[in-house]
C-alpha positions as semicolon CSV with decimal commas, in nm:
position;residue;x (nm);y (nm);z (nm)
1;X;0,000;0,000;0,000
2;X;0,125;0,351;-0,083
3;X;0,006;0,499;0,276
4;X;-0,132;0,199;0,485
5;X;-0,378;0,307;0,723
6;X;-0,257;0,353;1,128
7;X;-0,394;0,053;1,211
8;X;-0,175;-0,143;0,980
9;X;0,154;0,103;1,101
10;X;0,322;-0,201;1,298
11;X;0,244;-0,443;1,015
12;X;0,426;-0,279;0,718
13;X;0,799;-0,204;0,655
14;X;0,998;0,078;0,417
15;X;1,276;0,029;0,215
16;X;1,266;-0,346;0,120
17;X;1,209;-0,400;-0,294
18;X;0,842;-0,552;-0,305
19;X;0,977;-0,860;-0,482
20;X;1,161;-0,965;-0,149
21;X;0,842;-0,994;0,005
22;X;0,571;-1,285;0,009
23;X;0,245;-1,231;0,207
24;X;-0,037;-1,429;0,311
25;X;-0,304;-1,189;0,410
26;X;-0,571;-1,366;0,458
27;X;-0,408;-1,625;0,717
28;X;-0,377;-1,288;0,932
29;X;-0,685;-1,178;0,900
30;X;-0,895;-1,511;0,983
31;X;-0,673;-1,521;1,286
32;X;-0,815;-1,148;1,381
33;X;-1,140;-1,292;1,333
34;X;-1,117;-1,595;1,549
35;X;-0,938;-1,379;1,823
36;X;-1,219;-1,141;1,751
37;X;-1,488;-1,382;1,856
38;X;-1,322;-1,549;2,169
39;X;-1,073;-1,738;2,052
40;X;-0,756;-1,837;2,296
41;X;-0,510;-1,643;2,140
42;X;-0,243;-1,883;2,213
43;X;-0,428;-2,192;1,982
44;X;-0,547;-1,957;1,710
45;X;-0,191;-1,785;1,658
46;X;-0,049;-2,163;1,687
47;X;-0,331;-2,236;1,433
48;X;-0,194;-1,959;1,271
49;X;0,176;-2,039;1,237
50;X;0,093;-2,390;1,124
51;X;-0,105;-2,318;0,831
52;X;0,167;-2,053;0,716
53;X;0,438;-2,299;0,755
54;X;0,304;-2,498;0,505
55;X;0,163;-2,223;0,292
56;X;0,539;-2,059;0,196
57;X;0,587;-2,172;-0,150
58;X;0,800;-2,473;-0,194
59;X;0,979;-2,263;-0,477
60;X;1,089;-2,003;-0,246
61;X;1,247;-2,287;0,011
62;X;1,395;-2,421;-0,346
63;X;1,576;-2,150;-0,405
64;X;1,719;-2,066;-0,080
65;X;2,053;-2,146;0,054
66;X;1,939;-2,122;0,439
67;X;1,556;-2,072;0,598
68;X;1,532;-1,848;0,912
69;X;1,225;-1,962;1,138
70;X;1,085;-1,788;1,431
71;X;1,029;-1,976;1,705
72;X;0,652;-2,138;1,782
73;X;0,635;-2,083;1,355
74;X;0,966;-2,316;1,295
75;X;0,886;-2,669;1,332
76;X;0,722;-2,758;0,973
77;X;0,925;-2,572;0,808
78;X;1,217;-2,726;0,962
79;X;1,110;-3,068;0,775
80;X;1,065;-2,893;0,442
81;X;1,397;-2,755;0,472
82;X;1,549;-3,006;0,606
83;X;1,379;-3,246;0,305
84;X;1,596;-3,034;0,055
85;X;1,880;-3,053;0,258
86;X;1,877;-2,696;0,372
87;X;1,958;-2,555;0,746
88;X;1,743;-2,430;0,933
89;X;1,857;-2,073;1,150
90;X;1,598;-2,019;1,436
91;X;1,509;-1,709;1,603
92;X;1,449;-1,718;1,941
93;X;1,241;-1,459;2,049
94;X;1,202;-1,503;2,375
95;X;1,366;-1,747;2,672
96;X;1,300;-2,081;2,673
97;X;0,919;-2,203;2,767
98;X;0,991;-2,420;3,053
99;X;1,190;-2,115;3,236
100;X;0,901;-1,931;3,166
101;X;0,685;-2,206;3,359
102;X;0,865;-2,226;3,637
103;X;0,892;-1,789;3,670
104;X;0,503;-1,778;3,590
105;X;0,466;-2,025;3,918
106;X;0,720;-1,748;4,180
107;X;0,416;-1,489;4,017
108;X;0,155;-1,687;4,143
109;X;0,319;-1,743;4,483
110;X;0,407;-1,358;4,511
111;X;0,115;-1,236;4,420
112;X;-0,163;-1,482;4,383
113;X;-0,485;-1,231;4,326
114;X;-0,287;-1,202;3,948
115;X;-0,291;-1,580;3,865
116;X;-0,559;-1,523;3,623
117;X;-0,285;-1,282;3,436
118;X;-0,053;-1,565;3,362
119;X;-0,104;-1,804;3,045
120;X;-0,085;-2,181;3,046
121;X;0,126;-2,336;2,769
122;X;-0,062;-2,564;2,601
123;X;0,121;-2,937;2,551
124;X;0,117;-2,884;2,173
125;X;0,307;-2,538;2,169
126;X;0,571;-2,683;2,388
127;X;0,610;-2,965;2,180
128;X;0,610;-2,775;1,882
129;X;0,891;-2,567;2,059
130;X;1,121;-2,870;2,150
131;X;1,096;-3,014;1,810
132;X;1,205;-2,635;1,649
133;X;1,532;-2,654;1,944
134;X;1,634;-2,965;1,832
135;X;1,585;-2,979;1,436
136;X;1,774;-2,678;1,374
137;X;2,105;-2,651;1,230
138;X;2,183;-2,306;1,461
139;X;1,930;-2,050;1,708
140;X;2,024;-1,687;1,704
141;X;1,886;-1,495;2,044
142;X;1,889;-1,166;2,095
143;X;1,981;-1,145;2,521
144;X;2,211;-1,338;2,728
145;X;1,888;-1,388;2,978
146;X;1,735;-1,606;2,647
147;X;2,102;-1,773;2,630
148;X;2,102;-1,902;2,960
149;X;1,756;-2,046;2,992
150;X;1,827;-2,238;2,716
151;X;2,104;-2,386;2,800
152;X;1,976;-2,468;3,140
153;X;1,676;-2,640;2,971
154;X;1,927;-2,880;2,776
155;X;2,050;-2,681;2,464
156;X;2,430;-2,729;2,407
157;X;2,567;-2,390;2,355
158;X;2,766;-2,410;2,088
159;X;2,404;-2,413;1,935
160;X;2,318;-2,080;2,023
161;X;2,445;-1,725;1,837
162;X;2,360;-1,420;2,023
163;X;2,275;-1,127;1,820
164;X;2,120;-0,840;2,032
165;X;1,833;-0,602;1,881
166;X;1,930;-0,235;1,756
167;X;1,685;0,027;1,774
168;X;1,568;0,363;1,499
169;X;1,805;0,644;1,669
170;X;1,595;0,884;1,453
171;X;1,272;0,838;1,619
172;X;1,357;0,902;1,979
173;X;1,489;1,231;2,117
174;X;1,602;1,384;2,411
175;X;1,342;1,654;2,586
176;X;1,322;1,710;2,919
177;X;1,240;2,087;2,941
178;X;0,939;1,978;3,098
179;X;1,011;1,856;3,381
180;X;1,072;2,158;3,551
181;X;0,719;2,236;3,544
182;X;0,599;1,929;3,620
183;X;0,617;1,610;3,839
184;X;0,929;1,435;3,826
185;X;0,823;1,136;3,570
186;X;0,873;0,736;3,624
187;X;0,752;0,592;3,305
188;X;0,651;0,196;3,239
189;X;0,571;0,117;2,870
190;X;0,493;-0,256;2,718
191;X;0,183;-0,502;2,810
192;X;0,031;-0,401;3,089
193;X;0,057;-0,754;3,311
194;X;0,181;-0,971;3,546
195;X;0,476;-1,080;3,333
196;X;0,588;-0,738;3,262
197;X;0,596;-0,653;3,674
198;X;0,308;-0,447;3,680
199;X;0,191;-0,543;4,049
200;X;0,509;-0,499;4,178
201;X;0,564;-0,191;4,044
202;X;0,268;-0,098;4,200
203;X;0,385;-0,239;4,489
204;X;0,679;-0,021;4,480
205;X;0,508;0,311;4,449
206;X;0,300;0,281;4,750
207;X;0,603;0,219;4,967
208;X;0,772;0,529;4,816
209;X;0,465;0,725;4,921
210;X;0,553;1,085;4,699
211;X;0,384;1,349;4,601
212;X;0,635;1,500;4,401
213;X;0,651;1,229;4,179
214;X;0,405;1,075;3,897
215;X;0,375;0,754;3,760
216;X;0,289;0,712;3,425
217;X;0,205;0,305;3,289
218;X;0,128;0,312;2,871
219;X;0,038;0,029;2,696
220;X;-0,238;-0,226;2,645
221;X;-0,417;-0,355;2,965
222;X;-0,485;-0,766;2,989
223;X;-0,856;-0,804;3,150
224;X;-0,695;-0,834;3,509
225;X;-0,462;-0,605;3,459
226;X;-0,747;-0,347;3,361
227;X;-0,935;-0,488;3,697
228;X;-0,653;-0,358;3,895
229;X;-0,478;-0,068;3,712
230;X;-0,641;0,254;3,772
231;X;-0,520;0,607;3,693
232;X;-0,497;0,726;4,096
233;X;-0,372;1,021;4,196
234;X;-0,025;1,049;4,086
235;X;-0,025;0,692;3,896
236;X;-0,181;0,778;3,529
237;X;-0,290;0,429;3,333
238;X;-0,311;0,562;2,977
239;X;-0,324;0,273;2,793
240;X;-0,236;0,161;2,451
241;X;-0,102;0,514;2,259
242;X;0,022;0,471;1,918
243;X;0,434;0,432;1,894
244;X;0,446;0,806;1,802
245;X;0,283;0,894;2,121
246;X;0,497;0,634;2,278
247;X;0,816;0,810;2,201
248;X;0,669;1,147;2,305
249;X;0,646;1,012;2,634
250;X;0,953;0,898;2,662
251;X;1,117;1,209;2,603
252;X;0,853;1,394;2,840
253;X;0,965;1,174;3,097
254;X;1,281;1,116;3,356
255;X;1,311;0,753;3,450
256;X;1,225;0,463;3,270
257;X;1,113;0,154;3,484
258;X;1,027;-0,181;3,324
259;X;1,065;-0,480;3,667
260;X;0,996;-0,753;3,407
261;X;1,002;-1,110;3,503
262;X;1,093;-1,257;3,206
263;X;1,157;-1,122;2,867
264;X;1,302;-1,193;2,522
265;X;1,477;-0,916;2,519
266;X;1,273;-0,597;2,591
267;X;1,353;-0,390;2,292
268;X;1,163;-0,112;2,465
269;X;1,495;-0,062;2,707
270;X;1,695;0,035;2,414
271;X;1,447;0,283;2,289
272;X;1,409;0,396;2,631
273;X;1,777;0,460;2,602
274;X;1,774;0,634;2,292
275;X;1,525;0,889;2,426
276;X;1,794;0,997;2,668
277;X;1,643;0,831;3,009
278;X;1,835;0,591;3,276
279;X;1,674;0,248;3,279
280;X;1,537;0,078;3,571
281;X;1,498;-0,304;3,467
282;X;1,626;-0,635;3,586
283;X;1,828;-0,907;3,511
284;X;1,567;-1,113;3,310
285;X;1,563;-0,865;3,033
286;X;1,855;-0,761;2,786
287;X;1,990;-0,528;3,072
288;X;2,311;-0,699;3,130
289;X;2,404;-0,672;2,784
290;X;2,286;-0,315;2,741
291;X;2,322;-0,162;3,040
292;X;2,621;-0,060;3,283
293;X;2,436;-0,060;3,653
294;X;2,513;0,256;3,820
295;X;2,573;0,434;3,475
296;X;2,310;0,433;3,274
297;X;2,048;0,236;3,459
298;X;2,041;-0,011;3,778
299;X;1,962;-0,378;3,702
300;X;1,747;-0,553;3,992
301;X;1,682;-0,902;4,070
302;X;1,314;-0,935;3,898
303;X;1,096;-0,974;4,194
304;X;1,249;-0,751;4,428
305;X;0,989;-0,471;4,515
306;X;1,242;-0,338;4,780
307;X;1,537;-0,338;4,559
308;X;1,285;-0,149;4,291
309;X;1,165;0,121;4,576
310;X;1,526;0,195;4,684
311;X;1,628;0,280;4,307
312;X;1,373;0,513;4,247
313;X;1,383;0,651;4,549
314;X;1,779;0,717;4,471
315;X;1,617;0,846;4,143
316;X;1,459;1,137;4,350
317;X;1,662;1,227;4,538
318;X;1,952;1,251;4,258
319;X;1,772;1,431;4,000
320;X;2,101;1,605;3,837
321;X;2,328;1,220;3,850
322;X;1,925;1,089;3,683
323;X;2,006;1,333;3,439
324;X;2,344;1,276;3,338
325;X;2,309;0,887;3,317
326;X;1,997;0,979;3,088
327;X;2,297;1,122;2,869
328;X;2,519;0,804;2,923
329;X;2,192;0,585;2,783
330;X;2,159;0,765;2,479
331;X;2,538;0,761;2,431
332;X;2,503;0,319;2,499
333;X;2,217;0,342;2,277
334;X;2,360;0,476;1,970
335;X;2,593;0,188;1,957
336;X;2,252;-0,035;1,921
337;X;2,174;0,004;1,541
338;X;1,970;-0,199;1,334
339;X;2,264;-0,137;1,039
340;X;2,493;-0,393;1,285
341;X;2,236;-0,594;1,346
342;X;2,167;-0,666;1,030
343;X;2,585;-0,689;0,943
344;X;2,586;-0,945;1,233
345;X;2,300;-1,219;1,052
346;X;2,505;-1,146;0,726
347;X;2,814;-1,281;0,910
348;X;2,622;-1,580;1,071
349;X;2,420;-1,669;0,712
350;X;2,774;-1,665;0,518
351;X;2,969;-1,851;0,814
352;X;2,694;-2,135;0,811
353;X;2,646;-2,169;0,410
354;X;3,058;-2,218;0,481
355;X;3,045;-2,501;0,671
């Protein structure tokens, strides 16, 4: 489309020659439709990734000297390419599924009125996962957190090619004139949910107990989520904004806070970063591998509510150190681009068609 419509802004990409791409439209739109009228959205986007799997075109696997999968849309096409003696790359999204289990049940314990918030893998997904780990040739992750859970779920390393995401250095800005004449700003952006920390960020700003302060959470709410999240005071719950609005906020803001219990990577850290604010995030995210503690962000042990209070709290009472490590993230940030990402799967394609 010459200018697709918002709603399609997140599906659509510039600058790649039309005859690169393949699309199957109509796959993605009966899966809109199924989610639409009640469907699980963990069977209908497996559903989903099957039938695409085996509607790619067996010319296109033909002609290819390698066939990236992601993962949960990998294991068919791992046969076909494996059935024309072609590797298979994966790309792991996210840390392994039985990690994720075994976090999802420390949730539950900690905070038990959010069990509702936390998904249940069903047996076919995870099985469908296993066989993608173990037919391909090589699995590129993007985090060291993604790394290790693999590994500790049986995956030899050797296996596994880490590749971390980059981020568009020309859509985020620094601008905190603001916040002179306003609150000093924590801001939390991503899926409003259990996973993501949301109750104990919560948590975390009624111990700190400010009034000078604000607390702004953006993004979309899951049903408990929207049960318990209400805009309070000085704790705004704005809900999904489009990615423009997004990076606005960022750069309107002073701290960025993101207590996730499990991630893939969290590419929202980076551009976070890149709008010039000091991350506060923990060590089941991309943070080691982004972030220097104490520099331009603090890494916490996910879970931790006291460990998050006592960082922001050093956040406001240090608003001129906040303020230089802002600087410091956009500096670490700009050494995130997609360019080098991109340089970085051309290295691992060429040294794998080598051997």
């Amino acid at each position: 489309m010459p200018t697709p419509p918002d709603w399609l802004g997140h599906r659509t990409v510039t600058g790649v020659p039309i005859d690169k791409i393949r699309t199957i439209p109509w796959l993605e739109f009966a899966a809109l439709l199924r989610l639409r009228l009640g469907g699980e959205p963990q069977v209908v986007m497996h559903w989903r990734n099957e039938r695409f799997q085996r509607a790619i075109a067996q010319a296109d696997i033909e002609e290819s000297d390698a066939v990236i999968g992601f993962d949960t849309s990998a294991n068919i096409l791992a046969d076909r390419a494996a059935g024309l003696g072609r590797p298979l790359i994966l790309d792991q999204t996210i840390a392994h599924p039985r990690s994720k289990h075994r976090v999802y049940e420390a949730i539950k314990a900690q905070y038990p009125d959010w069990a509702d918030d936390l998904d249940i893998r069903p047996d076919t997904i995870g099985a469908a996962e296993e066989s993608e780990h173990r037919k391909a040739a090589k699995i590129v992750v993007a985090s060291s957190f993604t790394k290790r859970t693999l590994v500790e779920n049986g995956i030899a390393e050797n296996k596994i090619i880490l590749n971390p995401y980059g981020v568009d250095l020309k859509r985020f800005s620094i601008r905190h004139q603001e916040s002179r004449i306003r609150p000093f700003r924590f801001l939390f952006a991503g899926l409003v949910c259990a996973r993501k920390g949301i109750p104990l960020l919560l948590q975390a700003w009624q111990r700190l107990k400010r009034s000078d302060a604000e607390l702004c959470i953006v993004g979309p709410l899951t049903p408990t989520a929207a049960a318990k999240c209400r805009s309070d005071g000085n704790v705004n719950v704005l809900g999904k904004l489009p990615h423009t609005s997004v990076a606005s906020m960022m750069s309107e803001s002073d701290v960025f806070v993101f207590p996730s219990y499990f991630e893939g990577f969290g590419l929202v850290l980076l551009e976070a970063m890149a709008a010039g604010l000091p991350v506060i995030t923990t060590t089941a995210t991309a943070a080691p591998d982004i972030i220097t503690d104490g520099s331009d962000g603090f890494i916490i042990k996910s879970g931790d509510a006291d460990a998050l209070a006592t960082k922001m709290e050093f956040c406001l009472g240090n608003r001129e150190r906040v303020a230089e490590m802002g600087l410091g993230a956009r500096a670490k940030a700009e050494r995130f681009s997609w360019d080098a990402y991109g340089d970085r799967w051309t290295k691992i394609l060429q040294e794998i068609n080598r051997g």
